[in-house]
Every structure is written in C-alpha cells, then in structure tokens.
MARFI-494343 format. One record per residue: x, y, z of N, C-alpha, C, O in turn; residue in one letter. Coordinates in steps of 0.001 Angstrom, whole numbers, padded with zeros to 6 digits, always signed. Each point is the difference from the previous one (the first is absolute). Layout:
// residues N
XYZXYZXYZXYZA/...
//
This chain:
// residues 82
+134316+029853+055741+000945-000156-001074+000543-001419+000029+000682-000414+000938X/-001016-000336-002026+000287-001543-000064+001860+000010-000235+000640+000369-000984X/-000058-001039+002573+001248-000514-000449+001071+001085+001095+001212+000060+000209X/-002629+000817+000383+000908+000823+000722+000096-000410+001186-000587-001069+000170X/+001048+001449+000650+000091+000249+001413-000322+001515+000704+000900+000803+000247X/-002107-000591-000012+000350+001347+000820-000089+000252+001671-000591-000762+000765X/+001258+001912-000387-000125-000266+001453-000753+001691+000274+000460+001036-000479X/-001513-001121+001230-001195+001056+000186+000440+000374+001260+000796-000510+000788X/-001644+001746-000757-000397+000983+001311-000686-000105-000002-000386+000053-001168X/-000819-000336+002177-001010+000093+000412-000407+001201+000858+000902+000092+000832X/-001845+000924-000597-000125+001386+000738-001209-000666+000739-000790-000738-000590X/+000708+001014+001780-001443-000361+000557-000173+001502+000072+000698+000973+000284X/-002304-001290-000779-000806+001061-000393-000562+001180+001117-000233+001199-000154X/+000145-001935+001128-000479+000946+001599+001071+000363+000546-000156+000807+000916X/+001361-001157-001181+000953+000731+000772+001181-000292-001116+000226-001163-000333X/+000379+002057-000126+000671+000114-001300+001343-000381+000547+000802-000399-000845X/-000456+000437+001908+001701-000016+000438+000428-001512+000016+001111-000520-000110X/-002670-000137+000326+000091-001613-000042+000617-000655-001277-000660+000397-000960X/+001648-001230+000560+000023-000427-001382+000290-001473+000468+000237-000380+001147X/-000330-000561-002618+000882-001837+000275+000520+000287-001605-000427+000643-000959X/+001370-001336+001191+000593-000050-001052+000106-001763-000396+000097-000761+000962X/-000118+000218-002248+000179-001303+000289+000526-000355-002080+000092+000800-000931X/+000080-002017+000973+000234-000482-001529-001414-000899-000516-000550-000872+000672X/+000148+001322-001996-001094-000994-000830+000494+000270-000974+000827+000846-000342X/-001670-002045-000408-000025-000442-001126-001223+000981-000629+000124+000691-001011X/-001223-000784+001772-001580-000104-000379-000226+001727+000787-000703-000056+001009X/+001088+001140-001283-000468+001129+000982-001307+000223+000296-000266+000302+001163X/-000692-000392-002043-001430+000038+000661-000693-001189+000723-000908+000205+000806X/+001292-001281-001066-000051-001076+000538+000297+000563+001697-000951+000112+000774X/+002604+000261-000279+000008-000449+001023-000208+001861+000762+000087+000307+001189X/-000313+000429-002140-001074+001154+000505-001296-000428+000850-000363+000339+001126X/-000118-001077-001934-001977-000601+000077+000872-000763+001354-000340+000367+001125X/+001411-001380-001240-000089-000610+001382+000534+001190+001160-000804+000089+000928X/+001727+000626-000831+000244+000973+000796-001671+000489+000978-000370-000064+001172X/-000186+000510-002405-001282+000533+000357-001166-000540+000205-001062+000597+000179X/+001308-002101-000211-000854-001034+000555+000114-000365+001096-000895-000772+000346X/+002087+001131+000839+000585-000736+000828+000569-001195+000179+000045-000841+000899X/+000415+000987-002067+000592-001876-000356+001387+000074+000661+000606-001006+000372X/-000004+002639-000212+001521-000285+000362-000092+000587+001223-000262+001182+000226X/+000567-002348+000824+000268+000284+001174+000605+001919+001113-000380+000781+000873X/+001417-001039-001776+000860+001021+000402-000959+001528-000265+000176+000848+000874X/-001015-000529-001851-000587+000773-000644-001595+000045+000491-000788+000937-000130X/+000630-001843+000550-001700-000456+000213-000590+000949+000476-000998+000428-000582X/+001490+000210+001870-000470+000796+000381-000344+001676-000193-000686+000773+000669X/+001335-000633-001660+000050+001316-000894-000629-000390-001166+000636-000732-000758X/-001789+001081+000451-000451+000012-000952-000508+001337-000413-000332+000585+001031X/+000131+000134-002035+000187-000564-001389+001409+000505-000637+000398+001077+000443X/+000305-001632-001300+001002+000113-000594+000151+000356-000964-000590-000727-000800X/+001573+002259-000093-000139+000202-001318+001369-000587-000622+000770-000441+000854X/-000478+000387-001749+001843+000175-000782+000358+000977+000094-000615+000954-000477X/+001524-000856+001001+000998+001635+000242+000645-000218-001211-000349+000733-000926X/+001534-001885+000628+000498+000049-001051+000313-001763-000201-000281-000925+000762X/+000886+000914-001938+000394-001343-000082+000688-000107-001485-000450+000367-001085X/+001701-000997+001413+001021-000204-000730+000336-001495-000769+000282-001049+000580X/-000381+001234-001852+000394-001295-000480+001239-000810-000440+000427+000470-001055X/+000208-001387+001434+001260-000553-000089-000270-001387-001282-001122-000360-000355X/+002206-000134-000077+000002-001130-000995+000865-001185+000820+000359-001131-000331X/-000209+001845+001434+000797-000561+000402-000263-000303+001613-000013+000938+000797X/-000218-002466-000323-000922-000541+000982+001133+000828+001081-000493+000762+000832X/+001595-000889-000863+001511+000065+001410+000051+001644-000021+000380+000588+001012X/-000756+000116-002146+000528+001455-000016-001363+000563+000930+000209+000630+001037X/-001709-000937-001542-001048+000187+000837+000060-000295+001677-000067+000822+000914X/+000209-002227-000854+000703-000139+001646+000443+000645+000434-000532+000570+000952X/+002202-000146-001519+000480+001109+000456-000632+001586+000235-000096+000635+001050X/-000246-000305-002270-000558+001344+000169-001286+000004+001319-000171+001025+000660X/-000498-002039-000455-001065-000249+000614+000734+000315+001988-000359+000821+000844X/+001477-001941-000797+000523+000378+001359+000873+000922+000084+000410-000035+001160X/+000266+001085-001897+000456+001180-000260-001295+000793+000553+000233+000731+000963X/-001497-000770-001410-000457+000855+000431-000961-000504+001713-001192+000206+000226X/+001816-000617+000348-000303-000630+001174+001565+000332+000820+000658-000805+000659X/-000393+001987-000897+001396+000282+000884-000499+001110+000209-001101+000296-000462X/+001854+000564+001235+000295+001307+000228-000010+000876-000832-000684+001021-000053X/+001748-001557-000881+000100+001109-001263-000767-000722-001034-000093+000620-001060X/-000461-001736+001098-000977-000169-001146-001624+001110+000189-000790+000438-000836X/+000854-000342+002102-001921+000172+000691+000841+002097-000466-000720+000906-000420X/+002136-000762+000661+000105+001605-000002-000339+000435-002003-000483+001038-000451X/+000891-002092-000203-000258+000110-001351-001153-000057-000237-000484+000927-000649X/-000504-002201+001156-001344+000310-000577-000983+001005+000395-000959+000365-000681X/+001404+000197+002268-000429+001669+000212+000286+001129-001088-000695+000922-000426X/+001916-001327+000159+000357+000899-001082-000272+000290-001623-000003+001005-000710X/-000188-002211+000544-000172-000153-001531-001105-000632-000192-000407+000304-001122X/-000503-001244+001785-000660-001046-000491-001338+000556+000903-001065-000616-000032X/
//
C-alpha cells in the first residue's frame, strides 16, 4: 500500500510458536528477504509466512504499535488476537 507504513508478523512455518515482528514499507519485498536469509536475526528459520500485518499512515504510530508488540503484553495480544 503506497504511503503506508505497515508493521507484520511473520509465522515460521516449521514451528508455528516462532514469530518476528518488524516495520516495512515494501511487505513482500522484505518477506522474499526474511526468506532469503538476508535478515540476520531470522536466517536461521526458514521458511516464513504473514501471520498478519497492519497498516499505519502514520511512520511514529507504526513504530509504536511495532514495539508494543515486543513487550509482554504486546506478544499476550498477538497470541490473542493476531
């Protein structure tokens, strides 16, 4: 979506409990890199689907929502809902 910001879930596919969560611009773009091993942190889990992914207009509200869900009660919400 041109102009958005979204911030994704990523599910690794062999073991479902695995997720990354991160912010793009480009979601299949940095899918294909996820699942290329381009991102360090991820490399080693391959392959990767979209669990979900949320779009913002707004670059600071995405950030936020992005390390919200990198807490405690962000990771208990996306068990829950996402």
């Amino acid at each position: 979506m041109k102009g958005f910001k979204c911030v994704y879930i990523l599910q690794y596919i062999s073991y479902p409990a695995e997720h990354s969560t991160g912010p793009t611009d480009d979601l299949k773009r940095r899918l294909e890199e996820h699942n290329a091993g381009k991102v360090p942190h991820t490399a080693k889990f391959t392959p990767w689907e979209i669990r979900s992914a949320t779009a913002f207009r707004s670059r600071d509200r995405a950030i936020a929502f992005e390390r919200y869900l990198k807490t405690g009660s962000g990771r208990a919400f996306l068990c829950r809902h996402l």
